[in-house]
N, C-alpha and C positions, 0 to 999 in steps of 0.2 A: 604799279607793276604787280606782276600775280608768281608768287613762288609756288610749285607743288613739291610736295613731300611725301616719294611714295613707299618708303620702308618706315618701320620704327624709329624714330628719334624721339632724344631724352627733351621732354618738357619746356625745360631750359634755351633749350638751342629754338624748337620752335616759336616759343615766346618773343626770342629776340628778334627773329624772323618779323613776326607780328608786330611789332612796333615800327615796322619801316613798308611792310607790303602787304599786299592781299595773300593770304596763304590756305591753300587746301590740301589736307593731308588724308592724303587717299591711298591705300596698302594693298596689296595682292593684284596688281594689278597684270593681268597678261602684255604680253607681246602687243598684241592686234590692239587692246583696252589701250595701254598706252600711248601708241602711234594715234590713237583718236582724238585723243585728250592731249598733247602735248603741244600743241599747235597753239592752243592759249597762252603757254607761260612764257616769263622772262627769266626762270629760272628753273632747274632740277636737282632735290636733295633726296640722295640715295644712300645707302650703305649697302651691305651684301646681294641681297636678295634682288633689287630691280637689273635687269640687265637691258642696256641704256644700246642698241643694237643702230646697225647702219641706216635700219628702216626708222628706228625713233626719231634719230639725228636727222636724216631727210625730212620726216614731219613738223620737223620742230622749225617753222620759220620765224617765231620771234623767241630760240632760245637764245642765251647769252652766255651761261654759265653752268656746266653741270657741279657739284659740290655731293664729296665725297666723305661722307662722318666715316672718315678711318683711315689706313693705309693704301690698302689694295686697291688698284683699279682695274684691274683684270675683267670686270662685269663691264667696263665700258669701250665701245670703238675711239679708241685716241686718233688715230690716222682719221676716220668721219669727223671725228665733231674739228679738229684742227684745219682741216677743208672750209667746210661752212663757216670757220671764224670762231665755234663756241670756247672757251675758258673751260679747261677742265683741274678742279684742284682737288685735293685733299686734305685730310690731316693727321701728318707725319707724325703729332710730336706726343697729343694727347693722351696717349696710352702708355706712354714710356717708363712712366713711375709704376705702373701698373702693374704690366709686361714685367720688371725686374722685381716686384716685392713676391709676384707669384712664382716665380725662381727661387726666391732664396725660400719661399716657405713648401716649394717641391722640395728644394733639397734637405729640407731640414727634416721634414717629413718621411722623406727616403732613407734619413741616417736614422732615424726613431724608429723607422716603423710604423707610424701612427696609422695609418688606413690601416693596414692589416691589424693591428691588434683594436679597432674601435670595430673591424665588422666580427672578431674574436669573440669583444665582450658583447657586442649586443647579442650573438650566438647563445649566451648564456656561462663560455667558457672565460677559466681565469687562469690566462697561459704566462704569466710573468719570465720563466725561461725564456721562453721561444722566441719571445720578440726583444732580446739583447741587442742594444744599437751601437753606434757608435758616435764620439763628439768631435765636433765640427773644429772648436780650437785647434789652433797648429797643426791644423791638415794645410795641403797645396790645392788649390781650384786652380782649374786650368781653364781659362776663358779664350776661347774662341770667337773672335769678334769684336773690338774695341769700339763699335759706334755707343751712339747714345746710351741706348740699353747696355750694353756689354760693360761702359765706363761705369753706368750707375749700379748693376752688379758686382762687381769689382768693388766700387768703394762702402756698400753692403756688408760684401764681405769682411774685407778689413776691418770695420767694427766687432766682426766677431774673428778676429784675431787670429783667419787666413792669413795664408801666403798665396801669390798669387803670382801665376805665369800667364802670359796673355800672345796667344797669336793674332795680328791683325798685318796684311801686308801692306798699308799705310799706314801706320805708323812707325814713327823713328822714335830713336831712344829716349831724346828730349823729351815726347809727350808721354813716352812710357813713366819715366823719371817721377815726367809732374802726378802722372797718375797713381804712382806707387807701387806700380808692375814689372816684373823682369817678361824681358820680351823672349821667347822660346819658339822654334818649328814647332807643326803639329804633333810629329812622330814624336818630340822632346818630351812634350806636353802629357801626348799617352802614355809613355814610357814611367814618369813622375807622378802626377800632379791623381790626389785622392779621389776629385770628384771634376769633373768636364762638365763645363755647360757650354755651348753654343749661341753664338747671337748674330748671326751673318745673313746676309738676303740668300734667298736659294738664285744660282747661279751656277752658268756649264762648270765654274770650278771651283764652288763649295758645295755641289751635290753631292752623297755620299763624302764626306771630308774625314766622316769618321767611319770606316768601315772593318773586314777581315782584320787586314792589314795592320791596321791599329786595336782591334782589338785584342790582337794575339800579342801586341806588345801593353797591354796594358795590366795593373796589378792585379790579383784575384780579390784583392779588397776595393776595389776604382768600380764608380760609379756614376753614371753619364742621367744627362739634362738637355729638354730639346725644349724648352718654351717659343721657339721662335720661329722655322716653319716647317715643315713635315716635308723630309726627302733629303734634310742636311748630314741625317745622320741612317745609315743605310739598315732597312727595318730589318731586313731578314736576318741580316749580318750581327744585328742586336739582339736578334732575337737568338740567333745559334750562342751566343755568347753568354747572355741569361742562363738558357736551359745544360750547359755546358760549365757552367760554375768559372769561365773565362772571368767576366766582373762580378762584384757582387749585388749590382742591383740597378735599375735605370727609373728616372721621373719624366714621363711624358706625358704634354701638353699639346701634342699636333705633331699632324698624320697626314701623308703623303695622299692617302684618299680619307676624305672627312662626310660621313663619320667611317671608320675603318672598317675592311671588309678583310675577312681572313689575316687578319694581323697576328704575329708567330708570337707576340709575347703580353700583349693586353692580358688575357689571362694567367701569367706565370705571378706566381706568390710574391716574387721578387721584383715585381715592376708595379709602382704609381701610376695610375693613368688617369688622364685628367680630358674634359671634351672640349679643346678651346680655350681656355677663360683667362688666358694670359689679361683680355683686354676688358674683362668681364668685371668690373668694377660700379659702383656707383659714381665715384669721380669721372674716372675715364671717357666713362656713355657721355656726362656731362660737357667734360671735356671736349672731345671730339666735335659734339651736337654743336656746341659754343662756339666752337674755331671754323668750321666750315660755313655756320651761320656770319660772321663777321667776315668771312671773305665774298658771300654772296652779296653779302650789304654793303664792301664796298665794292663793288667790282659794281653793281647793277647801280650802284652811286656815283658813275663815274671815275673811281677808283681805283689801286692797283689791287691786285693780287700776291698774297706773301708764296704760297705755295702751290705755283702754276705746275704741273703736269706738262701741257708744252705751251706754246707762245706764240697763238693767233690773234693776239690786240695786235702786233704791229698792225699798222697801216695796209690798205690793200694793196695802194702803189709800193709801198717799198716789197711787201711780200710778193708780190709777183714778178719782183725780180731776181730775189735772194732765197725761195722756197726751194728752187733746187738744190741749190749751193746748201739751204740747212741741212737737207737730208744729206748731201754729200760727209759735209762735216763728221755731222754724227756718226754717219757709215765708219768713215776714215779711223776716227776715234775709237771705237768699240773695236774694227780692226788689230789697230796694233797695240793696241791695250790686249789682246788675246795672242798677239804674236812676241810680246814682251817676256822676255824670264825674269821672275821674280819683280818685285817694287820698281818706281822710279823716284827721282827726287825735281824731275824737271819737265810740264811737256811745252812745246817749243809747238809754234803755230803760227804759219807762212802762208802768205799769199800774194800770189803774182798772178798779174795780167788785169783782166778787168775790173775782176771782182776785188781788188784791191782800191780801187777807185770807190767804192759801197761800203756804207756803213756796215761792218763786220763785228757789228757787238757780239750781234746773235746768234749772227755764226761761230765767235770762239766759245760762249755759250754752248750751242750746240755740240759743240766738237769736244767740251771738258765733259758733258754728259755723256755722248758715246763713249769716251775715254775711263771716266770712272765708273759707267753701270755695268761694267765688267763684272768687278766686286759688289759694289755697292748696288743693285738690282735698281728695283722700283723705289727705292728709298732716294733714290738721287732725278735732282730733276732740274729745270733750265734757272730757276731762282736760287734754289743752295748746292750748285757745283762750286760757283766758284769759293763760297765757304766752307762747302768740305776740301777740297784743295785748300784751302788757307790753314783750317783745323790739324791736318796731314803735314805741313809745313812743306809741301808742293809750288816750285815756282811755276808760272805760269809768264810765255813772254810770246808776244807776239810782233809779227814783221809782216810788210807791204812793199810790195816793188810794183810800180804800175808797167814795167815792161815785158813787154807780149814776147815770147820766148817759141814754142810751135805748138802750145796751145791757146786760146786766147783767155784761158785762167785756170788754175790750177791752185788746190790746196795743200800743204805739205805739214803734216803731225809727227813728231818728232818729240819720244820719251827715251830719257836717258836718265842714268845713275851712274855715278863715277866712270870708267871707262867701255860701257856696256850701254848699247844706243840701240832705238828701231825704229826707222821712219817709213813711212807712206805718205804716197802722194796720188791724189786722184783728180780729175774733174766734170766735167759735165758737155756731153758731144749731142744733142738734139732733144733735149730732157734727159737721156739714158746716162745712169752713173756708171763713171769709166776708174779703176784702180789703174793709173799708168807706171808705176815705178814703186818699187820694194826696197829700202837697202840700198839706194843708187841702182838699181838693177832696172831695165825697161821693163816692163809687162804690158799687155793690153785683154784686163781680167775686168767683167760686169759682176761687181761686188753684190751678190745673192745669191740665199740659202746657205751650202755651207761648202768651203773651199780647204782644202791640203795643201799647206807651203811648207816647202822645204829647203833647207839647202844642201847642196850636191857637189859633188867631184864631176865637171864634165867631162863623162870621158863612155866610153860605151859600155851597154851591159847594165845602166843602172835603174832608166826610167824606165822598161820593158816588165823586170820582176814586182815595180812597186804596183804597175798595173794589174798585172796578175793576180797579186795579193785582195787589190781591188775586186777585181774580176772575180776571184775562188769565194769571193761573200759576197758577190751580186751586186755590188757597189757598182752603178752606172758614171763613166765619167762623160762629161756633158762640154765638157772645155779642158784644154791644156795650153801653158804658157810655159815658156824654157828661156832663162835668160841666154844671153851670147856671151860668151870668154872666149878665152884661148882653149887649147885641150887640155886638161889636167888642171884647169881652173878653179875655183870656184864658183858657181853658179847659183842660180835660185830655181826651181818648178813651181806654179803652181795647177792646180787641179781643182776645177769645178766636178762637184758631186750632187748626188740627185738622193741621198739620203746621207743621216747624220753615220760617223764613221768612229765605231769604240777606240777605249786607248785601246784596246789590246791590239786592235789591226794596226793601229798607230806603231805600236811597238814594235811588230811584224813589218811594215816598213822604216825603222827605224836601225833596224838589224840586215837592212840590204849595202852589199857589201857599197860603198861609195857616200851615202846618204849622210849626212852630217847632223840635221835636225828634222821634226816634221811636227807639225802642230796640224788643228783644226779649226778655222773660223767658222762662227755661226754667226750668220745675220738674218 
């Protein structure tokens, strides 16, 4: 079998490659170049730079497996190559010791000073005042983001004899306990905690996580940390704060546009900035190169996959019957995982009618991924949901009734915590995915792009002004559903839109007189 390898990879990883296949590692390859050439291989090893498009995945009739030295797969068509059948992985884990050592040694460097006074001396100057720091002992870090990185930051820390607050909305206190963290809200966190660092996927609701808002609650001695991805922590909003003497200082490693173009605080005295290099390691490259190369080798060996992206080895008989229903799942999942308040501790996954008669691994698979890449982004994927639910101490329980009800299948997702539940239920009417039911509530909504659910007092006078609001910012609505009550009921709306809708106008509907809640789904 013939692997190509068309970005940089570390020595190592290609080596291994080599010992099992024919391998040609060929770099810069265009668009057009690679759709010419990729028709030979049985496999494709990428990291940043190739972008593995609909046209390449169409040429590629004896690919099997694309493999990703890294995190991101954002270069590649998942939905293409999942069609065709091809295996897309990555590797999640490689970089993780990396990613957290280059954290603690931004922060350490932000409390010293050390950039600034090394480009000082070499200047010729000997500023010893100027660059007075301060010591990291028995300060508070405030970590945002308890996964892998954020845990190994955290226990980092502790060795240098931090305290430590940690927001993460899975986890409970139990794993807080084991990890030796008090669990805190974010506002807590900024309020307290001496230095913030960040460690969450970028997500509709850790973008901007740290902004104004929290910076105006933070100390004039607090100082923030972005190792992790550019746009979690709101630049402009850091940057008014720098220049403004609000914190006293921030370490940045990645930028919302890479490399950064007019960015407010790259050049202020008071800010670290670094291009990347969280993952920039000698290990890591190896790392990474290593782990994508031993998935390509087993997978093109007949073999499984540890860390699938999504999951075209099933069979084509079973995929052609359960391929709707995966996308449904997932849909349903990501859903009320965005219509949920706050954490849950349970999600609950029902299926009646046909499709309960069908092997539904892969569908509850599917539907814990929709559910957790809420939070957890592109770091979650169809091989380790059900282990970060495990990790999060998340029940997971599923139900089958094979009787036909008035659709002939339907799937029902269903997260709760203590006395506070939100379920959906959707199914599939001619290929087309159907959302039928909110909350017990009927609907008949086509779950895409982005929708406004709310709940409502039905009574007159209330769904007319949320439109307007709609309307006075060009917001197009494209579909409307109203649940049925009595008058003065409770009710549900939902509202197809035809662009994404701020919280502010959220707010704005949120303050009409009758309106109880309103969120925004994005699919």
């Amino acid at each position: 079998m013939k692997v190509l390898v068309s970005d940089s990879l570390s020595e190592e990883g290609v080596v291994k490659l080599e010992e099992h296949f024919d391998v040609e590692v060929s770099t810069g390859l265009s668009e057009d170049e690679l759709v010419e050439k990729i028709g030979d291989f049985d496999a494709l090893v990428i990291r940043s730079g190739t972008q593995v498009t609909a046209r390449v995945i169409e040429a590629a009739d004896k690919l099997k497996i694309v493999g990703r030295a890294g995190v991101g797969v954002d270069n590649i068509d998942i939905p293409a190559a999942t069609e065709k059948g091809i295996i897309v992985v990555n590797a999640p884990e490689g970089n993780m010791l990396s990613a957290a050592e280059h954290t603690i040694a931004m922060m350490l460097s932000m409390a010293r000073n050390i950039p600034q006074a090394n480009a000082s001396l070499k200047a010729g100057k000997w500023e010893r005042k100027k660059f007075l720091g301060v010591e990291v002992n028995g300060k508070t870090l405030g970590v945002i983001g308890l996964g892998r990185i954020g845990a190994e930051v955290a226990k980092r820390a502790q060795g240098l004899e931090m305290n430590i607050l940690a927001y993460d909305p899975f986890v409970n206190e139990d794993r807080a306990k084991e990890l030796g963290v008090e669990l805190a809200p974010v506002k807590d966190i900024a309020k307290c905690a001496d230095f913030i660092t960040v460690h969450t996927p970028l997500t509709k609701e850790t973008r901007n996580i740290l902004d104004t808002e929290e910076f105006d609650l933070m100390k004039p001695t607090a100082r923030v940390i972005n190792c992790a991805r550019g746009g979690i922590i709101n630049e402009d909003a850091l940057g008014e704060a720098l220049k403004n003497g609000k914190i006293a200082g921030a370490a940045i490693d990645v930028f919302t546009n890479e490399p950064p173009e007019n960015c407010s605080f790259v050049g202020l005295e008071n800010a670290v900035v670094t291009p990347h290099l969280g993952a920039s390691t000698e290990e890591a490259q190896v790392n990474v190169a290593v782990s994508v190369a031993e998935e390509v080798i087993s997978v093109l060996n007949g073999g499984p996959a540890r860390s699938t992206i999504n999951i075209p080895s099933i069979k084509p008989e079973i995929m052609s019957t359960i391929a709707p229903y995966l996308e449904l799942a997932e849909t349903l999942g990501s859903a009320v995982s965005q219509l949920m308040d706050g954490n849950y501790e349970k999600v609950e996954i029902a299926y009646k009618g046909d499709v309960a008669g069908k092997d539904t691994r892969h569908l509850t698979l599917a539907a814990l991924k929709g559910v957790l890449k809420t939070i957890m982004g592109a770091a979650v994927n169809y091989v380790n949901a059900p282990s970060i639910a495990k990790s999060r101490d998340i029940e997971v329980v599923e139900s089958k009734s094979e009787r036909v009800e008035e659709y002939s299948s339907s799937i029902t997702i269903k997260l709760s915590k203590d006395s506070i539940s939100k379920s959906i239920t959707g199914t599939v009417v001619e290929d087309d995915l159907r959302i039928i039911m909110i909350d017990g509530q009927r609907v008949d909504l086509a779950p895409s792009g982005y929708m406004i659910v709310s709940n409502h007092i039905n009574r007159p006078n209330v769904i007319g002004p949320c439109c307007i609001i709609l309307g006075n910012h060009e917001i197009n609505i494209s579909g409307m559903q109203v649940g049925r009550v009595q008058i003065c009921g409770k009710t549900i709306m939902a509202l197809n839109v035809d662009s994404e809708v701020s919280e502010e106008i959220l707010e704005q509907i949120r303050h009409v007189d009758g309106i109880i809640d309103a969120k925004l789904v994005s699919l």
